[in-house]
C-alpha positions as CSV (number, residue, x, y, z in Angstrom):
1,X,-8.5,-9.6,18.6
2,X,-6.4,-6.6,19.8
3,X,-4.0,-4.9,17.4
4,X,-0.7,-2.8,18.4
5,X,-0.5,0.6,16.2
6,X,2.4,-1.1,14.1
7,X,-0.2,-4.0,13.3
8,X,-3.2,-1.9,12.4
9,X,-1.5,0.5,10.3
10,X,0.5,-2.2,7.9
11,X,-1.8,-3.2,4.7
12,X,-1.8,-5.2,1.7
13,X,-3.1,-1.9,0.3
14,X,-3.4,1.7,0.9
15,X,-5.8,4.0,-1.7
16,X,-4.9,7.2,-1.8
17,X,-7.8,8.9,-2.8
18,X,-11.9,9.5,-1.4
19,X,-13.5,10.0,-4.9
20,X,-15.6,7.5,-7.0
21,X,-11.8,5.6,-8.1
22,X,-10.6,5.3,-4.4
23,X,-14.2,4.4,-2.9
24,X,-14.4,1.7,-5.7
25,X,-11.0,0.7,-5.2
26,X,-11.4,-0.2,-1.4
27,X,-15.3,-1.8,-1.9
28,X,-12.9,-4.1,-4.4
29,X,-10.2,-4.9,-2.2
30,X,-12.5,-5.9,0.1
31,X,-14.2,-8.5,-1.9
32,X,-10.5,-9.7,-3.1
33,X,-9.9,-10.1,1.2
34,X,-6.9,-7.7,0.7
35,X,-6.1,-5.7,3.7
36,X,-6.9,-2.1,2.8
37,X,-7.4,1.7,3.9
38,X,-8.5,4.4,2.1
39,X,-7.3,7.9,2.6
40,X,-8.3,11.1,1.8
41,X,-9.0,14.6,2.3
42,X,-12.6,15.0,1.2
43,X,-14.9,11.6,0.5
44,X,-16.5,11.9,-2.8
45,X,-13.8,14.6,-4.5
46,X,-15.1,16.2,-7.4
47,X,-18.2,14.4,-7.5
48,X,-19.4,16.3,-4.4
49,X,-19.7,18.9,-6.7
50,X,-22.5,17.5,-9.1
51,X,-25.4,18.9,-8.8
52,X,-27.5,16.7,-10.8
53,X,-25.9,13.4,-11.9
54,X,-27.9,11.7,-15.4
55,X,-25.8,9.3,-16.3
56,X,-25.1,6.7,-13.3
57,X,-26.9,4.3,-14.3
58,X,-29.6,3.3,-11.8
59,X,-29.4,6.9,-10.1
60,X,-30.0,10.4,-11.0
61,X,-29.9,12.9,-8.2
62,X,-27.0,14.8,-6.7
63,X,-23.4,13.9,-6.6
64,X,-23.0,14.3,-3.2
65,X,-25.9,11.7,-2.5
66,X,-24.4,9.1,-4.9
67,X,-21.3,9.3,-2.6
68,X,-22.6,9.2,0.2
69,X,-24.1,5.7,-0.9
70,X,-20.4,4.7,-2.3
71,X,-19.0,5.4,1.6
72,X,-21.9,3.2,3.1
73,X,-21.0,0.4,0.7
74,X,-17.2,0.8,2.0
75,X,-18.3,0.3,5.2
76,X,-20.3,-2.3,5.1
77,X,-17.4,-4.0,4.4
78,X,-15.2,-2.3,7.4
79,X,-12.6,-0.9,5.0
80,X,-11.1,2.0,7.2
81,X,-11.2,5.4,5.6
82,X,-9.2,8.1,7.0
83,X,-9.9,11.5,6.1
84,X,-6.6,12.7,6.3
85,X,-4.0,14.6,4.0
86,X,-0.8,12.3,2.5
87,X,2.2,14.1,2.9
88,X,4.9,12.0,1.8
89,X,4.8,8.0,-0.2
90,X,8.3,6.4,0.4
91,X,9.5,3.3,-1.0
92,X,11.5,0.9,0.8
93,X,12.7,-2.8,-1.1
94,X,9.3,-4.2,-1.7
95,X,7.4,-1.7,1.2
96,X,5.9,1.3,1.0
97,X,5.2,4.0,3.8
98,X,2.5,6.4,3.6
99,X,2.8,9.5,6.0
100,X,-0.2,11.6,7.0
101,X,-0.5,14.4,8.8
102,X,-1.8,12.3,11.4
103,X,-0.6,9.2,11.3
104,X,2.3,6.7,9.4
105,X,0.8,3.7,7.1
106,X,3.4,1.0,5.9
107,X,2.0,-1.4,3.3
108,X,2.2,-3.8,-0.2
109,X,0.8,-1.6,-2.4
110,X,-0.4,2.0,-3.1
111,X,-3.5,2.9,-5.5
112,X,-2.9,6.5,-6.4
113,X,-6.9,8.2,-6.9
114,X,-6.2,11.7,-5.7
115,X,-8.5,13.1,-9.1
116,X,-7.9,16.5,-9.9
117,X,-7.6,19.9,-9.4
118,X,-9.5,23.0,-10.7
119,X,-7.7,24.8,-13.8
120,X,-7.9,28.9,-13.3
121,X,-8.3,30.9,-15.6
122,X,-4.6,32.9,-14.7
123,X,-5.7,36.1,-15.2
124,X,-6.0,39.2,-13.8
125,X,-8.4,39.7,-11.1
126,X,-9.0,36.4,-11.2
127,X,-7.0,35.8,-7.5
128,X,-8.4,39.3,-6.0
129,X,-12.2,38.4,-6.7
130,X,-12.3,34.9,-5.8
131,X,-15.2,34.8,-3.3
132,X,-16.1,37.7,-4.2
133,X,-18.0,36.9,-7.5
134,X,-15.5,34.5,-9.0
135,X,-16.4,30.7,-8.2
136,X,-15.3,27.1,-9.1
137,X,-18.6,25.7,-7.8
138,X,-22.1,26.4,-9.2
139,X,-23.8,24.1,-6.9
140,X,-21.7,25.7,-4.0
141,X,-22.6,29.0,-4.7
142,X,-25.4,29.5,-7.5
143,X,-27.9,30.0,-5.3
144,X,-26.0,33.5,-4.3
145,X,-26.7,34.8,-7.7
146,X,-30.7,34.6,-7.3
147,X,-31.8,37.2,-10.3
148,X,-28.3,38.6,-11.1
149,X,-26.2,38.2,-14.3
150,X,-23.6,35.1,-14.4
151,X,-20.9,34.2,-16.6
152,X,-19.9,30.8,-17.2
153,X,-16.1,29.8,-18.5
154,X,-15.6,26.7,-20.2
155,X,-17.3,24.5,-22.9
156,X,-17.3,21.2,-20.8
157,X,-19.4,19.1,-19.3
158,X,-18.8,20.5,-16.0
159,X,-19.4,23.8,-17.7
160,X,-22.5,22.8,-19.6
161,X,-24.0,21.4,-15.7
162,X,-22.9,24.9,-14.0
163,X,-25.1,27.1,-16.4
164,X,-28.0,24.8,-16.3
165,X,-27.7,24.8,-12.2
166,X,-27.1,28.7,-12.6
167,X,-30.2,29.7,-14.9
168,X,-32.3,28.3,-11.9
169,X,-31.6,31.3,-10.5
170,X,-30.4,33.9,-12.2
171,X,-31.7,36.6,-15.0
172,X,-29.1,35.8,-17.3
173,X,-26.3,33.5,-17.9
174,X,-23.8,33.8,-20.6
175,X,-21.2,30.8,-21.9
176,X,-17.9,31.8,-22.9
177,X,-15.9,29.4,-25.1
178,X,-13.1,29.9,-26.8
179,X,-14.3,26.8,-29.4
180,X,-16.5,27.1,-31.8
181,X,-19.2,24.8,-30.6
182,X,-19.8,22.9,-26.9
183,X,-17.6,19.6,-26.1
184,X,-20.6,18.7,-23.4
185,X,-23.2,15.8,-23.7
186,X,-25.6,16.7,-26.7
187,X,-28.7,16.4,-24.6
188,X,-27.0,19.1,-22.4
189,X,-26.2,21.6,-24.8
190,X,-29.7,21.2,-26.4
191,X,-31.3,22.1,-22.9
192,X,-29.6,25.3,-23.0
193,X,-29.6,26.5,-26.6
194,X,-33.6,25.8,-25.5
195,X,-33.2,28.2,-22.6
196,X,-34.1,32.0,-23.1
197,X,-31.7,32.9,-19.8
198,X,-29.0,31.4,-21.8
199,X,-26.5,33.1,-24.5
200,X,-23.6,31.2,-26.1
201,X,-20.1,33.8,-26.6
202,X,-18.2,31.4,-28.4
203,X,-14.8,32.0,-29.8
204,X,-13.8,34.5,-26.9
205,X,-11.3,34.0,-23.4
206,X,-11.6,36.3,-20.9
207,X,-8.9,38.3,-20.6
208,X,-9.6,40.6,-17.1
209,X,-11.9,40.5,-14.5
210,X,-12.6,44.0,-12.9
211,X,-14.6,45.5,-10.2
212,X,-14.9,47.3,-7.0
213,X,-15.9,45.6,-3.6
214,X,-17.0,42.9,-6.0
215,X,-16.9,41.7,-9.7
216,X,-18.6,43.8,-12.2
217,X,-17.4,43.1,-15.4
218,X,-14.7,40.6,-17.5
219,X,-13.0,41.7,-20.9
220,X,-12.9,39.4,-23.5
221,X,-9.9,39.3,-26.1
222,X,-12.7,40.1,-28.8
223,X,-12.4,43.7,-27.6
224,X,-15.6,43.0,-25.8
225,X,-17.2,43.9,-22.6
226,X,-19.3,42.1,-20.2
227,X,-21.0,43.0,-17.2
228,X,-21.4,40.2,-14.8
229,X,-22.4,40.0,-10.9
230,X,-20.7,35.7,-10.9
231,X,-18.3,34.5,-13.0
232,X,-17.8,30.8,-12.7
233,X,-15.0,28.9,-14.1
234,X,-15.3,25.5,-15.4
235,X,-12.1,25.1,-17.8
236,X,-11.1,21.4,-16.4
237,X,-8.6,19.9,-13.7
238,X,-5.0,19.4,-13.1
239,X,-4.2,16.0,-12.3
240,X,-2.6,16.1,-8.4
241,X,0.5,14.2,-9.3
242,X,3.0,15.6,-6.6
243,X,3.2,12.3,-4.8
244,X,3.7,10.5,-8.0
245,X,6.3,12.4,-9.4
246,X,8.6,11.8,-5.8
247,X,8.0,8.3,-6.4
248,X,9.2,8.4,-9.8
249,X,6.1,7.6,-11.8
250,X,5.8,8.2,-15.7
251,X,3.9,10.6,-16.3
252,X,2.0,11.5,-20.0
253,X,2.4,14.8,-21.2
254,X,-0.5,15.7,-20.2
255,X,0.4,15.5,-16.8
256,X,-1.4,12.4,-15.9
257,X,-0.2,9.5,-14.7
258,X,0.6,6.7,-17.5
259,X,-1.2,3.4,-16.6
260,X,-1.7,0.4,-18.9
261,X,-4.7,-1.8,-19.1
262,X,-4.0,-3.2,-15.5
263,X,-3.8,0.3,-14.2
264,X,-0.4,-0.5,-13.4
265,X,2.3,2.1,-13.1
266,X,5.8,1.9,-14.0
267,X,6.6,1.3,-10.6
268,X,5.9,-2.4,-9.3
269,X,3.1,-2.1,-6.7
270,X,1.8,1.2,-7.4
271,X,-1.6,1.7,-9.3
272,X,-3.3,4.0,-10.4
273,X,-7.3,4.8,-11.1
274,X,-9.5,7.7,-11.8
275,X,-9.0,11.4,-13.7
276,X,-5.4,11.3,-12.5
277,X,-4.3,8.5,-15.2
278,X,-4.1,8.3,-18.9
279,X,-6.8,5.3,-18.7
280,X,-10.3,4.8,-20.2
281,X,-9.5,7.3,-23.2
282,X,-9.3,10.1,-20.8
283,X,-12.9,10.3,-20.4
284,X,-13.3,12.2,-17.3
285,X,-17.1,10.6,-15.6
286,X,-17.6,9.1,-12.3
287,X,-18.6,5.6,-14.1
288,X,-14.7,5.4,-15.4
289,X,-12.8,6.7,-12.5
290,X,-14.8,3.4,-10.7
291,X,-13.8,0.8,-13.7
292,X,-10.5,2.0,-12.8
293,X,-10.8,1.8,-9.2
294,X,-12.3,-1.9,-9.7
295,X,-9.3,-3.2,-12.0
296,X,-6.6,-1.7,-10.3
297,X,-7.9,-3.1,-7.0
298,X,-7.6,-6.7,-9.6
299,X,-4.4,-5.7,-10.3
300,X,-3.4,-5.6,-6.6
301,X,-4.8,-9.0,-5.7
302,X,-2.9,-10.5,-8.8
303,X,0.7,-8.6,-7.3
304,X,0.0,-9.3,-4.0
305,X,-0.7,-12.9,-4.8
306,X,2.3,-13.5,-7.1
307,X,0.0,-13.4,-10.5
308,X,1.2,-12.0,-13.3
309,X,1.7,-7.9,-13.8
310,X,2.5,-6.3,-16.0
311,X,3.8,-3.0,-15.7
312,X,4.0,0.9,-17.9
313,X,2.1,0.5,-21.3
């Protein structure tokens, strides 16, 4: 059957998203018989960036290989997936139009799984040595900092996994927290209180990062000094919520979206799944952001069937 570019491009659904929500979402939809596409910018988001994932159940390895087997699942089922930026989400009576910067999707209903951002640290130096020993990704770049001295920012999960991945390589790795103990997994933090490479700096922000060519040192608001060849910065995400907010969308004051149990939004037809929302107690892990992406994908068959749906919290 041949399609004209108006019939292709209109959908019961349209995910807006490539991460473990949005993947989910459209492996859903398709087992619902919804007509979806996925769009984003960068399949697997965030998770990419995992460099060794323990608590998927029936996988362990690398985040990037887990995602890998979430986009071969999508397309087993022949969901398109368009890695393409969304520009602009207009809605039109009971119709919504998704512009791209390469093309124009019109559709039922929107899931909105666009995950987060990384926080900086907003300090300076921070912008003037980024690349140049200042990082958001261990996995990306630890293996740069083979026998040198790293810092790691944030008491986190996501900080906890960066200094493991980082004393593989280096001499030294030091955590700065400004807590008083590590929010990260237990079996985590025990691995690196067990590590001689590692040293805990709790109760301290950085306040400068200095240096030459290159970073060589961060001041602390202790009144301490540090010298430091990496420092990586794991101090969580901002949810991307632009395209919500021109749609109107409730948003916690957090800055997350606001769902209810349905994943529902306060606008009919829109959903939401994953680290953007206020869902699943705000626990940020690949396993949630997919129960999201599997309910609201529920949620979309009940609207677009005329079920019941209820709508804000």
């Amino acid at each position: 059957m041949v399609f004209s570019m108006a019939e292709k491009n209109e959908y019961d659904l349209m995910i807006i998203g490539a991460g473990a929500a949005g993947l989910t979402a459209g492996i859903y939809a398709a087992r619902y018989s919804l007509k979806a596409v996925v769009i984003g910018p960068e399949v697997g988001g965030t998770a990419n960036l995992a460099h060794d994932i323990e608590n998927w159940p029936g996988f362990k390895g690398p985040g990037m290989e887990l995602m890998q087997k979430f986009r071969e699942h999508l397309d087993s089922f022949k969901i398109p997936l368009s890695e393409d930026n969304v520009k602009e989400i207009e809605k039109t009576g009971e119709t919504f139009t998704v512009r791209t910067e390469k093309q124009t999707y019109t559709g039922k209903t929107v899931i909105l799984a666009m995950g987060t951002k990384r926080r900086k640290l907003e300090v300076p130096g921070e912008d003037e040595f980024a690349g140049k020993g200042v990082s958001y990704c261990a996995t990306c770049d630890g293996f740069f900092y083979k026998d040198k001295v790293a810092g790691v920012v944030g008491g986190s999960d996501a900080a906890a996994t960066a200094a493991q991945i980082l004393s593989q390589y280096c001499s030294k790795v030091y955590i700065i927290y400004r807590g008083e103990y590590m929010r990260a997994e237990p079996a985590r933090t025990k691995d690196l209180e067990a590590n001689p490479k590692v040293e805990f700096i709790y109760r301290a922000n950085v306040t400068h990062i200095l240096g030459d060519t290159a970073l060589r040192k961060v001041m602390l608001d202790n009144g301490k000094e540090l010298g430091l060849d990496g420092l990586f910065i794991e101090v969580g995400g901002i949810p991307i919520t632009s395209l919500a907010k021109e749609l109107g969308i409730t948003l916690a004051k957090n800055g997350r979206i606001a769902v209810n149990a349905g994943m529902a939004t306060n606008i009919p037809g829109v959903f939401a799944a994953g680290d953007i929302t206020t869902g699943s107690n705000e626990f940020n892990q690949i396993v949630t952001a997919s129960a999201e992406g599997s309910i609201a994908a529920l949620s979309v068959f009940n609207f677009v069937n005329r079920r019941e749906v209820k709508y804000g919290n």
